[in-house]
N, C-alpha and C positions, 0 to 999 in steps of 0.2 A: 504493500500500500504506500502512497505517496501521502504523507501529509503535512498540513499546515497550521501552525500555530500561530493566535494573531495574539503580540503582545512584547512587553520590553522588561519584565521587571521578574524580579524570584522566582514567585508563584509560576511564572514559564520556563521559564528552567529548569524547575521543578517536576512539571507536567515533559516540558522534553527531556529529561532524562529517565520517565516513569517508560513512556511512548520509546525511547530509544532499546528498553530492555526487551520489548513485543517481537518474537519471532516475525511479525506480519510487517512492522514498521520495515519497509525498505530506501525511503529516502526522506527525509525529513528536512521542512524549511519553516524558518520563525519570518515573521514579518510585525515590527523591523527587529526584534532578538536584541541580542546584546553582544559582551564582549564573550562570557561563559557562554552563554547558549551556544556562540558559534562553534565551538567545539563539539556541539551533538546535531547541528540542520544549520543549513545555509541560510544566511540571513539576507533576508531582501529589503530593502527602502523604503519602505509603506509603510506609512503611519496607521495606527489601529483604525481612526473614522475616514479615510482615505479608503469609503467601501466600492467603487468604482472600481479604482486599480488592483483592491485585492480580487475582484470579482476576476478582472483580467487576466491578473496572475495565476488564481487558482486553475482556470481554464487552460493557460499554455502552457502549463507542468502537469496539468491532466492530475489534480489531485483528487484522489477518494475522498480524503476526511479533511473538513477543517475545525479546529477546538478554538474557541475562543475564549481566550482566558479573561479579558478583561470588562470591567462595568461599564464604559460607554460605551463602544461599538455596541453589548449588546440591549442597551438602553436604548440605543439611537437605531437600532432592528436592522444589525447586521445578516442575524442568521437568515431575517425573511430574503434580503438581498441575494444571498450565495443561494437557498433553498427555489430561488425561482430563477436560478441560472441553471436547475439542476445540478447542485452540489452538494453533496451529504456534510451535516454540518452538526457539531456537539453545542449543544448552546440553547436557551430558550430565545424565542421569537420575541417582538417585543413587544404584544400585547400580553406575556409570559414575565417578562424582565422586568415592569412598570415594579412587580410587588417591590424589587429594591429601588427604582428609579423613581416611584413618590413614597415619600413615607405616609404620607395622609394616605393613601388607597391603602397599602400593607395593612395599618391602625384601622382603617374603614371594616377593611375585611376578617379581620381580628376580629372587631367588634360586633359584627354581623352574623360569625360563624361561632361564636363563644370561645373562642380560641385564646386561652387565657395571657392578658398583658397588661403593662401598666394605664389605669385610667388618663385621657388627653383629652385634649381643644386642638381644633386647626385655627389658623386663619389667614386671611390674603390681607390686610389690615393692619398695619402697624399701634394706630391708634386704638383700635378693637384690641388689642394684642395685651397692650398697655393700660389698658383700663380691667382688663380680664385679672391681671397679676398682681390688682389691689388687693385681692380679696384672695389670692391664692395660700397655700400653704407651704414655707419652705424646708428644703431648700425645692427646686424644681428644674426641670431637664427644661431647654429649649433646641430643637432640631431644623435647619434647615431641610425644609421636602425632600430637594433633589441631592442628586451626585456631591460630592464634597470631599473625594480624596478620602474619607475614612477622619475628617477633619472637623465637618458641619455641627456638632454636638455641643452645646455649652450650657453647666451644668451651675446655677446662680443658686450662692445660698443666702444672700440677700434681695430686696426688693431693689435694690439702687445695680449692683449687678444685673439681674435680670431687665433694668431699663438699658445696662448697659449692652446687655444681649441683645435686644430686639433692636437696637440703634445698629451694631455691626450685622447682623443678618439679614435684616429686611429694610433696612434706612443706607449702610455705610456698603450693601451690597459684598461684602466681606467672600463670600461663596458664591457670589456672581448672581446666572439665574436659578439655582438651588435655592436662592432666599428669596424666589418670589411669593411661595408659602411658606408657612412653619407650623411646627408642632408644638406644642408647651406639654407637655408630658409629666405624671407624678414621679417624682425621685424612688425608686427601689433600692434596696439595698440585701445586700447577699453576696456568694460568692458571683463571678461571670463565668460560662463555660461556651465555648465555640464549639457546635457538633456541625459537620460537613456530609450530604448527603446525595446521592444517586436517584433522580426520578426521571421516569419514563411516561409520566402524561399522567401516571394512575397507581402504580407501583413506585413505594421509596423504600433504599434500603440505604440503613445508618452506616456513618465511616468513625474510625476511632475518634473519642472528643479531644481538642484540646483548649488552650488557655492562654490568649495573647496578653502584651502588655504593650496597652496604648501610650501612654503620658511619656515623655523625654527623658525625662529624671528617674533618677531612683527613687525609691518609696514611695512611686506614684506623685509625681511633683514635676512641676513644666507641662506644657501643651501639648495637646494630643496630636500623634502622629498616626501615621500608618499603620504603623503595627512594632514597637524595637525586640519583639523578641518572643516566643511561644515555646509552650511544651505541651508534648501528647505520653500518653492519655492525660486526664485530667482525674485524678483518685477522689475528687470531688462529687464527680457523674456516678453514683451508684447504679446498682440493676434497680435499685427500686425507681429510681431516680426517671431512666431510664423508659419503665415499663410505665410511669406516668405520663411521659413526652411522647410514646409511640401512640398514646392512646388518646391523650388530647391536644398535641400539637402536632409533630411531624405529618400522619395520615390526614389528619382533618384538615392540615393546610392544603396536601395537595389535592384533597377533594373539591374544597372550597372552590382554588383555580381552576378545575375542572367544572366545577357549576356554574363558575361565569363565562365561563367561554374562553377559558384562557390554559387551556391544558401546558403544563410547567415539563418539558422536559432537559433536563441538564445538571448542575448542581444548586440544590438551595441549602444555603450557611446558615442555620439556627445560631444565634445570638442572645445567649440565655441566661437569665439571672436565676440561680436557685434563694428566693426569699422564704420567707419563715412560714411563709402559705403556699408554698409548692413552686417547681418552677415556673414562670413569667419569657415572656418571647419579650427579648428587647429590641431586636432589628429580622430581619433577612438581608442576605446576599443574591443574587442571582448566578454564584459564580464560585469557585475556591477562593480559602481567604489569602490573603498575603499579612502575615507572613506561615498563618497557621497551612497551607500547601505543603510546606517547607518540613514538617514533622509527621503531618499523615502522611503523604504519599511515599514517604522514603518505608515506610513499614507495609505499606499495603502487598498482599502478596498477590494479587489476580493481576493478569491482563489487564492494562486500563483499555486496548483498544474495544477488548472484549466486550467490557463494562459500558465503554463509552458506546460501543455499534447497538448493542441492546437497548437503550435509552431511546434512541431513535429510532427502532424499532418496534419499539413497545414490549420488549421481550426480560424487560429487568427479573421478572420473577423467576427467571431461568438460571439466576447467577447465585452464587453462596458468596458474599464478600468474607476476605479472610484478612487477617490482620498478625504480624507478628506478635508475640509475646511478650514483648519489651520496650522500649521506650526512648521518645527521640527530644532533644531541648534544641532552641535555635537563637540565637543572639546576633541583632541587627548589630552590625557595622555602619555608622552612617560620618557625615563630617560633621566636625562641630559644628555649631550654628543651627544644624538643622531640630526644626522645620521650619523654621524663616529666612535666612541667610547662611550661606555656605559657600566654601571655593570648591572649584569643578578643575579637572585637569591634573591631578595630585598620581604621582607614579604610585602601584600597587605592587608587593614584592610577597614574597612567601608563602605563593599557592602552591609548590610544585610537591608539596608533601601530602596532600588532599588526595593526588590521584596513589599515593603509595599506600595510605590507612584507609582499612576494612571500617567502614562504619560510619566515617567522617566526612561530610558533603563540604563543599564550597559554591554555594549558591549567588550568582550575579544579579543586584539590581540596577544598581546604576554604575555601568562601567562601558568603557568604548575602550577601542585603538588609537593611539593621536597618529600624528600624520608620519612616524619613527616607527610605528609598530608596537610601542608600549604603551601597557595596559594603564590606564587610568583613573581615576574616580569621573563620573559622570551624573549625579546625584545625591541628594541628599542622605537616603539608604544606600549604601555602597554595595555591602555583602551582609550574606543570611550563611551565618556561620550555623553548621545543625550534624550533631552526633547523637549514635544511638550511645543506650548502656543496656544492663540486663534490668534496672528498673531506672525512676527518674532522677536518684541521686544519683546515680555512678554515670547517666545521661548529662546530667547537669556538670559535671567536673569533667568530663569529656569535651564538651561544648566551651565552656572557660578556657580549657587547656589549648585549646584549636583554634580563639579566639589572637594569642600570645604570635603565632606562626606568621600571622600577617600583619604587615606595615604599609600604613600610607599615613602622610603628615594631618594633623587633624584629627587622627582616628577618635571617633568617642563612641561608647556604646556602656548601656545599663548594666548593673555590678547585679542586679538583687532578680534576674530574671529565672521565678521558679523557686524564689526563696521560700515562700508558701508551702513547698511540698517539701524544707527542710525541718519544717514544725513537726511532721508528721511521725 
């Protein structure tokens, strides 16, 4: 099979070296990839929403499959693009993607199917916004609607914050057109768990959970980014836990989009607070997470093409997902500065030991070639440094110790990722 991956950051690299292990994967191309990825598919020059030229490309490499990894092309309904060129395509469509692409419809729908989450208000309104939060309860979530980088979220535990939230979201345009709605959301509190899941329109089947960590700083302190760092499993996610969310979250969502008219095939990311009254859905994804990709998929033992051709098939119910016995940690390398300001161009040295240790990934996010042929920084997240162990403490000092090997000027990344499961 020829395939194509659309996308530039970890989480594809991740997915292309899952795809690279598939007896069936015979050539593989990322568009536009990175500096790692190119080492497993050729990279081509197309930007993810530049859906014209990948529809082009797809066609004159004659590819089977295209996976798309990331949230806007399929917000912006990449898949229907490629699916009415005639090309088979992993990914929901984007009357399927909206559930992560508004947060109001997600919450709409939540609330419509009984699908347990935190009590909200929409509004298109700044001033409605702002009069609503006189009377609120703190502290309180504010979300921009749309897309946001994994960014849009601002959490006021004052009323004078919270004026200040709704002035950068929907006034200071902060998120762009993501802050043309917003959400105000009641604050939950609990552990968070990330579970990643396989559906095929009708059939879901669960992937090992894990546990990102958003904020810059250690002990959760500084602005939230993407994601600096995840571990899988999560020993938080019990079977009881577990046998709660198959039964009123994960099934009932994918029903739900099925009653509207919106049959979801691809991955949806549960984003879940376990609170003192059961788990709570805090988001959906449309898509694997970044940087939580970076931990499952290195354990998954199936075929992803397998996994992935079934989905679009409508044939999930024919797969066993299986999952190693052990456990994988991942710690973002990003520059300092980030997520606001950062230098781009910084030499990258002391990968060459990654391809010699059993266990140890070196994941690319933001990295290129300069015009010398050495490797780079390109990003704010640089690299997803991710080791397994036999559990997650001996995963977690595998992952630290692997973090040491590589040098670029600037390097910063979080000391306490996964300290959580050193209580245990």
């Amino acid at each position: 099979m020829n395939i194509l991956i659309v996308g530039s950051g970890g989480r594809e690299h991740a997915i292309a070296l899952s795809v690279s292990k598939s007896p069936r994967a015979e050539k593989i191309y990322c568009a536009p990839g990175n500096a790692g990825i190119s080492a497993l598919a050729e990279c081509a020059p197309i930007g993810a929403m530049e859906f014209e030229k990948l529809v082009s490309f797809a066609k004159e490499k004659a590819i089977d499959l295209v996976i798309v990894g990331m949230d806007d092309p399929l917000v912006g309904g990449l898949v229907d693009e490629l699916e009415a060129a005639g090309i088979r395509t992993f990914g929901p469509r984007k009357n399927a993607a909206i559930l992560e692409g508004s947060k109001a419809f997600s919450k709409d729908l939540m609330k419509k199917y009984n699908i347990p989450t935190a009590a909200y208000e929409t509004f298109d309104d700044a001033e409605k916004a702002l009069e609503y939060l006189k009377t609120a309860d703190f502290p309180i979530v504010l979300k921009a609607d749309g897309l946001a980088l994994g960014k849009g979220v601002l959490i006021c535990n004052t009323p004078k914050e919270a004026e200040e939230g709704v002035k950068t979201i929907m006034e200071d345009r902060k998120f762009g057109d993501a802050g043309n709605r917003m959400v105000v959301e009641e604050f939950m509190t609990g552990r968070e768990v990330s579970v990643l899941s396989f559906v095929d329109g009708k059939t879901i089947k669960i992937m090992s959970s894990a546990q990102d960590h958003k904020r810059a700083g250690d002990n959760d302190t500084g602005l939230n980014t993407g994601g600096m760092g995840t571990f899988s499993p999560s020993p938080f996610y019990t079977d009881e836990i577990d046998d709660y969310c198959k039964k009123y979250i994960y099934q009932a969502t994918v029903d739900a989009m099925a009653a509207e008219g919106r049959p979801f095939q691809g991955v949806i990311f549960f984003g879940l607070m376990l609170t003192e009254k059961g788990p709570r859905v805090l988001e959906y994804n449309a898509r694997f997470g970044d940087p939580e990709a970076q931990v499952v998929l290195p354990r998954m033992k199936n075929d992803i093409l397998e996994v992935m051709e079934a989905c679009i098939d409508g044939k999930l119910d024919q797969i066993d997902l299986e999952f190693e016995d052990n456990a994988a940690v991942c710690v973002v390398l990003a520059s300092e500065g980030y997520p606001l300001h950062y230098e781009k161009g910084l030499a990258i040295s002391g990968l060459e030991r990654f391809e010699q240790e059993e266990g140890y990934y070196c994941f690319h996010a933001g990295t290129k070639f300069d015009e010398n042929g050495t490797l780079v920084t390109n990003g704010g997240r640089v690299l997803g440094i991710t080791a397994k162990g036999s559990d997650l403490k001996e995963a977690r000092k595998n992952a630290y110790e692997a973090t040491e090997w590589v040098q670029f000027a600037n390097k910063y990344m979080r000391h306490d990722i996964g300290n959580t499961i050193m209580e245990l």
